[in-house]
C-alpha positions as CSV (number, residue, x, y, z in Angstrom):
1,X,-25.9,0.6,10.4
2,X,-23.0,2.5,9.2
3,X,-20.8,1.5,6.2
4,X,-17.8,0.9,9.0
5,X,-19.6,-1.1,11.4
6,X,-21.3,-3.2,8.3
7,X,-17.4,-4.7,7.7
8,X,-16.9,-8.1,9.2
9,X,-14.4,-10.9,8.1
10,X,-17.2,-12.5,5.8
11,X,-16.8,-8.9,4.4
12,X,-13.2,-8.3,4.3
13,X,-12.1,-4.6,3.4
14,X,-8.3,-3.1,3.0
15,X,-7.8,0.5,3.4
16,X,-3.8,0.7,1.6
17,X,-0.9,3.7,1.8
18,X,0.5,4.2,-1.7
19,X,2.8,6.5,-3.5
20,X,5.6,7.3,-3.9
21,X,9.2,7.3,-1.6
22,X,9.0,9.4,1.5
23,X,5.4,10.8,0.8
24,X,4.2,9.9,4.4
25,X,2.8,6.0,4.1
26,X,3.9,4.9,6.6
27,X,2.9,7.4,9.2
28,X,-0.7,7.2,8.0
29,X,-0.9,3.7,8.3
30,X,0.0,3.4,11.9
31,X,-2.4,6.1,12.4
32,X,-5.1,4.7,10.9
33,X,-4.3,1.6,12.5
34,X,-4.3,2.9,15.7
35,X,-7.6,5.3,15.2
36,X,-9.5,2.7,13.8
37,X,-8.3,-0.1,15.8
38,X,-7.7,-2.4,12.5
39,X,-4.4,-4.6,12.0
40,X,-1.8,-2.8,10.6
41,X,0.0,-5.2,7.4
42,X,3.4,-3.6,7.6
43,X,5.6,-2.9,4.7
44,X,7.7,-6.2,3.8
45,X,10.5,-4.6,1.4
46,X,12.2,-2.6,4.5
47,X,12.8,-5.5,6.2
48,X,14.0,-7.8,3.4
49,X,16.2,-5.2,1.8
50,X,17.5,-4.7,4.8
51,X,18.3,-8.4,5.2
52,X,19.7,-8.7,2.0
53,X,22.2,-5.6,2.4
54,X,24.0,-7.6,5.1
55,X,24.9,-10.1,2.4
56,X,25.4,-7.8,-1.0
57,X,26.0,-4.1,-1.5
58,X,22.8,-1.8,-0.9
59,X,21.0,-1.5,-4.4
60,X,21.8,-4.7,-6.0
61,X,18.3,-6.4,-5.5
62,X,17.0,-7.8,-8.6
63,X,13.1,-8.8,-9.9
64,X,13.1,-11.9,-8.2
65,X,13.7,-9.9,-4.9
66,X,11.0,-7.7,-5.8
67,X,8.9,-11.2,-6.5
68,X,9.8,-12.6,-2.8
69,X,9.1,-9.1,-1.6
70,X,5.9,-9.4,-3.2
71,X,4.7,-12.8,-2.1
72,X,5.5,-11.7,1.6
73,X,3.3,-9.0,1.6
74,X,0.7,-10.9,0.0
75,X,1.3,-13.5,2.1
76,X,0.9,-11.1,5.4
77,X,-2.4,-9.9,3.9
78,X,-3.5,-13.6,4.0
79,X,-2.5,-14.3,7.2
80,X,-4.5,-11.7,8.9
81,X,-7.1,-11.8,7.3
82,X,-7.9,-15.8,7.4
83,X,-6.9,-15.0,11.4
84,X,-10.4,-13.8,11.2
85,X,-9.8,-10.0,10.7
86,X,-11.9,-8.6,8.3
87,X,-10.6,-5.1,8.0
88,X,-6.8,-4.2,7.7
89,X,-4.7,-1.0,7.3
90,X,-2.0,-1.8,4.7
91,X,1.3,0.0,4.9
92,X,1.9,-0.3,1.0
93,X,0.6,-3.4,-1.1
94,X,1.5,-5.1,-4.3
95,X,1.0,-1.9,-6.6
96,X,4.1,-0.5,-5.2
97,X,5.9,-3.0,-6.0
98,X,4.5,-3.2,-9.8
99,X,4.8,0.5,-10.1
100,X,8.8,-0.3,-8.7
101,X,9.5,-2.9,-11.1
102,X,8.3,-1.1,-13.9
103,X,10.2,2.1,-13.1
104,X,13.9,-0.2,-12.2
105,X,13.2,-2.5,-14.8
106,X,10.9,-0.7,-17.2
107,X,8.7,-3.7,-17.3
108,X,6.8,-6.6,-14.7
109,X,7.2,-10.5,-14.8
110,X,4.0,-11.7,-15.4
111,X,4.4,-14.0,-11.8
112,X,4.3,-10.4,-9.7
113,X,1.3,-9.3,-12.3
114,X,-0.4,-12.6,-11.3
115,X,-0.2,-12.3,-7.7
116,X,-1.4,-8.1,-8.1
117,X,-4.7,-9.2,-9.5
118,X,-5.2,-12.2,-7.1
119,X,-4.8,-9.8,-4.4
120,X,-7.3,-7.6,-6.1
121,X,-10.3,-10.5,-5.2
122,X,-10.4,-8.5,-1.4
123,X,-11.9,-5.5,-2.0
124,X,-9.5,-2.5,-1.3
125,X,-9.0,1.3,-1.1
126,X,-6.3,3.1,-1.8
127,X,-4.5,6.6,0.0
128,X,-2.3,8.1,-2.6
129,X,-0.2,10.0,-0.5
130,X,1.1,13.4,-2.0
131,X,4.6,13.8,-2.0
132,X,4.2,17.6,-0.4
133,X,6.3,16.4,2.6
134,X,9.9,17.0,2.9
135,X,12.2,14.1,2.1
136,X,13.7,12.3,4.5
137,X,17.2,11.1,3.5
138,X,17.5,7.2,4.2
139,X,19.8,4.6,2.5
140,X,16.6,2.1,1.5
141,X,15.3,5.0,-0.9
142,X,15.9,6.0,-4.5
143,X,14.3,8.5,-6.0
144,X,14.4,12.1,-3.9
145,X,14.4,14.0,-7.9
146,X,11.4,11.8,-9.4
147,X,8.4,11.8,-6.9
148,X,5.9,14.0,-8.7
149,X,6.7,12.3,-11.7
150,X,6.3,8.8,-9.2
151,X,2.7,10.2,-8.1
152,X,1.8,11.0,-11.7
153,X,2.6,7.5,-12.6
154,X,0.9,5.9,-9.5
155,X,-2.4,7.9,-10.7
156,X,-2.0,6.7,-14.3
157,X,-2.1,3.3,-13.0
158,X,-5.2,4.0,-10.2
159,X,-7.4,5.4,-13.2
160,X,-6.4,2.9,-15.5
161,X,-6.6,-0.3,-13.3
162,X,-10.4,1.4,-12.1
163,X,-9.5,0.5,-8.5
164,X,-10.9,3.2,-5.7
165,X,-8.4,5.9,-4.7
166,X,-8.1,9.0,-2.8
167,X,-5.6,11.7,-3.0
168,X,-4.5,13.0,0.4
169,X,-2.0,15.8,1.3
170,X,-1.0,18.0,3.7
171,X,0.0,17.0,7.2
172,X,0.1,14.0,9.0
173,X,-3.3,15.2,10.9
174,X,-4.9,16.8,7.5
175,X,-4.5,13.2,6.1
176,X,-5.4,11.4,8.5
177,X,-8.8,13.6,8.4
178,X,-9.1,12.9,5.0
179,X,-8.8,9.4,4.7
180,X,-11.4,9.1,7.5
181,X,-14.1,11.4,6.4
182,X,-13.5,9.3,2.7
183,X,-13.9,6.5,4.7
184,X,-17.8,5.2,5.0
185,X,-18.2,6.2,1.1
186,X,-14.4,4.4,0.1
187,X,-15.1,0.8,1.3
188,X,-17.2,-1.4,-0.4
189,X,-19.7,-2.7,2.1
190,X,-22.5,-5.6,1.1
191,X,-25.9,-5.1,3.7
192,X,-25.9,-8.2,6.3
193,X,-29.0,-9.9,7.2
């Protein structure tokens, strides 16, 4: 039995797109979705900022924003996987959010540090994506000057948190390649009886 096919809801697995802005995460989560035929968790900040700039100028969210962004994506993780799927793609997850907050705010509220290690109790892996992609200029993003110092501090936190990781770069295709020859040896698989 292969480490893939050994995955079931009883032995739930995330495969999760980090990094920093405009490094490619979200294109390699629908591909992976789609390839692997595995939910895809979208990213909950685009939608909510997006909200939340019809209401207030663009940049004035604050940590408890970045909380209730938090708690949705959590949330969305739940949901799917108590649905009965056992293996999702993740189009970002609570580290990005920590990594934001500590980088806006220059520290996290212990609520959001809370909810990052209960949603460490389902085993996960993460894709640091490279930023070795061009930028793509859109009004949700901040930091087009500081993304290898973003990457550096997204591996700090990967070694120092011991969670699994992979570094991927190149194009779309060359990552997508990666992350599934990584695959059978990234996810944490238990043997079934």
């Amino acid at each position: 039995m292969s480490a893939i096919s050994a995955l079931s809801p009883s032995n739930p697995a995330l495969l999760v797109t980090t990094g920093p802005e405009s490094a490619g995460k979200t294109t390699l989560a629908r591909d992976l979705a789609r390839h692997l035929h595995w939910p895809l968790v979208s990213e909950q900040s685009r939608p909510y900022l997006n909200e939340l700039y019809l209401r207030q100028p663009a940049g004035s969210y604050t940590q408890a924003d970045l909380l209730a962004i938090a708690r949705q994506q959590w949330q969305t993780e739940q949901r799917l996987l108590t649905e009965g799927h056992g293996q999702l793609v993740c189009d970002t997850d609570l580290l990005v959010i920590l990594v934001w907050s500590e980088v806006k705010y220059g520290y996290c509220e212990a609520a959001l540090l809370e909810l990052f290690e209960r949603s460490l109790q389902v085993p996960r892996h993460y894709l640091l994506c490279a930023p070795d992609i061009p930028w793509e200029e859109d009004p949700l993003r901040e930091s087009p000057h500081d993304r290898a110092a973003l990457l550096q501090r997204y591996i700090d936190k990967l070694c120092n948190l011991g969670l699994s990781w992979q570094l991927l770069q190149g194009d779309p295709q060359q990552r997508l390649h990666q992350a599934l020859e990584a695959l059978p040896h990234a996810l944490p698989v238990t043997p079934q009886a």
